[in-house]
N, CA, C and O atoms as a DFTB+ gen file, in Angstrom:
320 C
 N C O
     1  1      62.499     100.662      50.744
     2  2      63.939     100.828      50.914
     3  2      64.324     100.419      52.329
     4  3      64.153     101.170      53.289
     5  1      64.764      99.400      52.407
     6  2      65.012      98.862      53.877
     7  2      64.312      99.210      55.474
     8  3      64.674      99.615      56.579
     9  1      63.104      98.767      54.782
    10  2      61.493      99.375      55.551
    11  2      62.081     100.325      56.330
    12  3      62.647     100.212      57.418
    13  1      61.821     101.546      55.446
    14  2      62.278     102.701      56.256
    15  2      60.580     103.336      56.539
    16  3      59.731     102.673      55.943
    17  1      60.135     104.306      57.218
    18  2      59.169     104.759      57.437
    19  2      58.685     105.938      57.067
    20  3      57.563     106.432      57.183
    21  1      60.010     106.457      56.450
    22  2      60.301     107.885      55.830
    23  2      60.026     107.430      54.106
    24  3      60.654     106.417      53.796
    25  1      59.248     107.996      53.066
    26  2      59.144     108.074      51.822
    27  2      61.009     108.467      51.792
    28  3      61.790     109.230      52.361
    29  1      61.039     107.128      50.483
    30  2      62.499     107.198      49.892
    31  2      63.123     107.940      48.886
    32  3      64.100     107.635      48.202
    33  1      62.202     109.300      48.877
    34  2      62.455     110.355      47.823
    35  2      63.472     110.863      49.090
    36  3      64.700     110.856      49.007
    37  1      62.837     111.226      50.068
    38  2      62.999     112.327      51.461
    39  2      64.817     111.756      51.847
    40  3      65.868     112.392      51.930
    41  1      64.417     109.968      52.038
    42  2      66.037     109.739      52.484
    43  2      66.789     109.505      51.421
    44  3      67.941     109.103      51.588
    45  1      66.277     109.714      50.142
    46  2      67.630     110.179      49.091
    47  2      67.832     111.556      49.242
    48  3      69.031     111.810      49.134
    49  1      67.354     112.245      49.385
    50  2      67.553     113.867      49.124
    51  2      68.631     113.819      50.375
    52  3      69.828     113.969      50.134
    53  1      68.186     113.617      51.637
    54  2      69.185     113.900      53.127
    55  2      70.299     112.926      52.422
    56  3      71.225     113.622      52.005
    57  1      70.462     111.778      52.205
    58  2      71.963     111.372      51.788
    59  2      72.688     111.750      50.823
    60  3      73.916     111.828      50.877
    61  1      71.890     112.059      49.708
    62  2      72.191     113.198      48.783
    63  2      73.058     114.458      49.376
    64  3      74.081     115.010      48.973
    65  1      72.277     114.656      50.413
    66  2      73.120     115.594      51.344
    67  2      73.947     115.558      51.742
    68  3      74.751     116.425      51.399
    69  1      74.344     114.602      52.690
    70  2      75.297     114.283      53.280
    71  2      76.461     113.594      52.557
    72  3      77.585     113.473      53.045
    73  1      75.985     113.038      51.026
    74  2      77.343     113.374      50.303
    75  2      78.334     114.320      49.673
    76  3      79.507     114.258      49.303
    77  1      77.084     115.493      49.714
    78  2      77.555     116.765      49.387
    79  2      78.119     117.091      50.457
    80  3      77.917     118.305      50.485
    81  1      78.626     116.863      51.258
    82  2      79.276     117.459      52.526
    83  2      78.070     118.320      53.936
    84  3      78.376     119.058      54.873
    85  1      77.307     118.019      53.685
    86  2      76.278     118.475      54.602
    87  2      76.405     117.537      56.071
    88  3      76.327     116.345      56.372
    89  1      76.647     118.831      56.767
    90  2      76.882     117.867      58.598
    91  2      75.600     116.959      58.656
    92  3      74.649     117.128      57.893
    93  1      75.658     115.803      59.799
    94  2      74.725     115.161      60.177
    95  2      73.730     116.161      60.645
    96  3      72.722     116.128      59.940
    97  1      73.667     117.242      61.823
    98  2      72.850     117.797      62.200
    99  2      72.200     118.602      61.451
   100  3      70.971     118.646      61.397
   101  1      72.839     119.184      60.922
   102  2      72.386     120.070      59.516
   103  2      71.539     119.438      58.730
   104  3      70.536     120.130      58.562
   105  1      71.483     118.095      57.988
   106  2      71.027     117.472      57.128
   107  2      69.715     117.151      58.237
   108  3      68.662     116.878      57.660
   109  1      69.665     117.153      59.600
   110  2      68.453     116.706      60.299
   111  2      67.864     117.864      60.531
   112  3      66.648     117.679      60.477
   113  1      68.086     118.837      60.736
   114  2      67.965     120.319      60.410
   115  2      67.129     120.781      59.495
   116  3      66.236     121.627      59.550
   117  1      67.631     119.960      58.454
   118  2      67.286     120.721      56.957
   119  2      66.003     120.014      56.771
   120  3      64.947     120.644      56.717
   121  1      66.064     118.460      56.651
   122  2      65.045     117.785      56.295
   123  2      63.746     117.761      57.645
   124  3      62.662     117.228      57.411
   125  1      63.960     118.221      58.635
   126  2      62.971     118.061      59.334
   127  2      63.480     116.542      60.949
   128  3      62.958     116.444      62.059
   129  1      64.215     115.985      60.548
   130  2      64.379     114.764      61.147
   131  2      65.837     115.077      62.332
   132  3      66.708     115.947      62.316
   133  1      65.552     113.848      63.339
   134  2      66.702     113.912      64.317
   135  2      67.853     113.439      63.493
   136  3      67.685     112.533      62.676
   137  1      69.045     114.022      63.671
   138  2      70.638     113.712      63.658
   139  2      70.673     112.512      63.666
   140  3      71.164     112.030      62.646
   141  1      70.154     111.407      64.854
   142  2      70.556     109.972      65.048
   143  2      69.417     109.166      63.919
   144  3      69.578     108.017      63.509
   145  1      68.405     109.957      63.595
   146  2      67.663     109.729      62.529
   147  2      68.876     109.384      61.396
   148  3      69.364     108.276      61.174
   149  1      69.110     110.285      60.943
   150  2      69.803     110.470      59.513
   151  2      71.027     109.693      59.708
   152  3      71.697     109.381      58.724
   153  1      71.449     109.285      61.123
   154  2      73.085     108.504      61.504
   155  2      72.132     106.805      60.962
   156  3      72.633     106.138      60.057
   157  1      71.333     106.517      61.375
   158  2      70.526     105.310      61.193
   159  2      70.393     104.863      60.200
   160  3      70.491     103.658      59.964
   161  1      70.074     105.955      59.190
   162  2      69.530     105.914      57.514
   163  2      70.323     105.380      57.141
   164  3      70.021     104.302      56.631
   165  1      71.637     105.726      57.149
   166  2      73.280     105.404      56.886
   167  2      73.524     104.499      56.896
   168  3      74.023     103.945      55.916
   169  1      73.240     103.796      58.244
   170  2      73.579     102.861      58.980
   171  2      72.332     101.406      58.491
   172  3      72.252     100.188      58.650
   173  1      72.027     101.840      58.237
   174  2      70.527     100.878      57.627
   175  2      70.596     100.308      55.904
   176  3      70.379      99.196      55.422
   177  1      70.928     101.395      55.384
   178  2      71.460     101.589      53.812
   179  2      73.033     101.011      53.566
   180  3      73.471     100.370      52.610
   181  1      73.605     101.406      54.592
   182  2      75.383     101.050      53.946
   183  2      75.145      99.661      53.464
   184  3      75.323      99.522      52.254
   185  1      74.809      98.675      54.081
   186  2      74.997      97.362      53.495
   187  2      74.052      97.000      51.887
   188  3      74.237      96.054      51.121
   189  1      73.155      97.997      51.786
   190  2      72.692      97.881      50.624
   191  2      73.319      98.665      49.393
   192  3      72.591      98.825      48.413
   193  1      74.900      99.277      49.361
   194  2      75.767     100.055      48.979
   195  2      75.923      99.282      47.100
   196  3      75.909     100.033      46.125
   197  1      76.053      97.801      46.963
   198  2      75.810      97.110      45.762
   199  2      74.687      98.043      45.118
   200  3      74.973      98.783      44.177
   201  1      73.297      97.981      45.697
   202  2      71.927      97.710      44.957
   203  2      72.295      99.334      44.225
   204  3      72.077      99.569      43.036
   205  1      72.954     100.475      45.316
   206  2      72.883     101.909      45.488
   207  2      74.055     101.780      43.669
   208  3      73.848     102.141      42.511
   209  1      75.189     101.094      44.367
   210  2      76.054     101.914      43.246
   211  2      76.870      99.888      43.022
   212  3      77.317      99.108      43.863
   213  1      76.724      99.793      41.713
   214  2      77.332      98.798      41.407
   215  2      78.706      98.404      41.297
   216  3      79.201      99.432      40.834
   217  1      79.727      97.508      41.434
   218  2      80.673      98.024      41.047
   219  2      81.185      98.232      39.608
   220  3      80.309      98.510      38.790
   221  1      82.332      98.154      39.199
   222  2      82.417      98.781      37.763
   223  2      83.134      97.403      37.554
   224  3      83.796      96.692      38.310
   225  1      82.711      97.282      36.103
   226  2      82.887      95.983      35.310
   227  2      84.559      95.843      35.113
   228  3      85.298      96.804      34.901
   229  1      84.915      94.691      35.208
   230  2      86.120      94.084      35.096
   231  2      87.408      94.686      33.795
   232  3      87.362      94.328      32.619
   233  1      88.162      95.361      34.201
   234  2      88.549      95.257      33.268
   235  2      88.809      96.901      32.506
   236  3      89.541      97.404      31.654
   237  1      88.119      97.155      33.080
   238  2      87.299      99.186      32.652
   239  2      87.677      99.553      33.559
   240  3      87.811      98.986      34.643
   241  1      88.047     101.184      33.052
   242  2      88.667     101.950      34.121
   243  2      87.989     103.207      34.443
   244  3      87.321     104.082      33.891
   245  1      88.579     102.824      35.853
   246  2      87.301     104.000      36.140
   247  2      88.547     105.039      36.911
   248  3      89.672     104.709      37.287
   249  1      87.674     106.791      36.996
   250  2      87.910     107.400      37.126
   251  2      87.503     107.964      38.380
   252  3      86.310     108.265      38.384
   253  1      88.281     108.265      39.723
   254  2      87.700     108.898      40.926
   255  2      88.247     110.625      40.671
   256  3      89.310     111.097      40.268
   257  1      87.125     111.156      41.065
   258  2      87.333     112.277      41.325
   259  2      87.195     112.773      42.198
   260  3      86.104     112.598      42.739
   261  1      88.341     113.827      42.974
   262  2      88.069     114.188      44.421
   263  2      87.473     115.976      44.263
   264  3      87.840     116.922      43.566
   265  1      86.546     115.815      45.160
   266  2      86.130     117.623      45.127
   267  2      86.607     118.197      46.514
   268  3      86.265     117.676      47.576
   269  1      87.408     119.289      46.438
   270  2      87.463     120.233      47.061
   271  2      88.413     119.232      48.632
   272  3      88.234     119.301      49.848
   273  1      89.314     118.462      47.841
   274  2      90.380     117.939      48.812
   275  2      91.559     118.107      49.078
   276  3      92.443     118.148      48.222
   277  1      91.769     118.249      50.518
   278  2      93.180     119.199      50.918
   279  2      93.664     118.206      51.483
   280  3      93.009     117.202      51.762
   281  1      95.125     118.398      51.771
   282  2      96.186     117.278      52.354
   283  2      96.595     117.729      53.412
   284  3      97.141     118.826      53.299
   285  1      96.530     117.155      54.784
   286  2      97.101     117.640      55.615
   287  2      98.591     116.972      56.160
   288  3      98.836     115.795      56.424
   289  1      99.546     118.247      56.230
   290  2     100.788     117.426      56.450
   291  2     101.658     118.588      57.275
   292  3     102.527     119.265      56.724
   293  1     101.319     118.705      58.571
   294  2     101.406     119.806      59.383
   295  2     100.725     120.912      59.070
   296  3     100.239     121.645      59.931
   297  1     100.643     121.099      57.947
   298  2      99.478     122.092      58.297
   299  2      98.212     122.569      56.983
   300  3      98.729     121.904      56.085
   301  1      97.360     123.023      56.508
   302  2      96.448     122.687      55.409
   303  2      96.983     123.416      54.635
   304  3      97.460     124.515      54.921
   305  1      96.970     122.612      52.955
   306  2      97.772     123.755      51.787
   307  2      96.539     123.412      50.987
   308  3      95.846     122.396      51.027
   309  1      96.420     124.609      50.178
   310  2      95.037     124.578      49.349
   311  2      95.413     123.877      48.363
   312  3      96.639     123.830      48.454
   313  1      94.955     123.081      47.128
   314  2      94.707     122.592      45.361
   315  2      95.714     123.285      44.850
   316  3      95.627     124.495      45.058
   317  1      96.595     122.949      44.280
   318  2      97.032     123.558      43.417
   319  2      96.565     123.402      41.912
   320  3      97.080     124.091      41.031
């Protein structure tokens, strides 16, 4: 996986993480590794974002779903 040096179970699980909302430090925290570690992984992987997630075929509709997103507009209002 973009000769990483880390087994690519380990840097799916930390980005795994960090899509779940897990801070950078935290996720370096958690897995054992430095912060600028896990900023790198990111940074190493984004351009391989195709191979990760394809886009969606022409034509088909796709569905985004947002979790646990608030709007800020002076000041934070929860989901209704």
């Amino acid at each position: 996986m973009s000769r990483l040096r880390t087994s690519s179970s380990l840097v799916s699980f930390a980005l795994n993480g960090r899509t779940e909302g897990m801070g950078v430090r935290a996720t370096g925290r958690t897995f054992g590794k430095s912060h600028t570690t896990i900023i790198r992984w990111e940074q190493c992987l984004a351009d391989k974002i195709v191979e990760w997630s394809p886009p969606a075929p022409e034509g088909s509709d796709v569905t985004v779903e947002g979790d646990e997103v608030y709007t800020r507009v002076g000041e934070n209002f929860p989901p209704r």
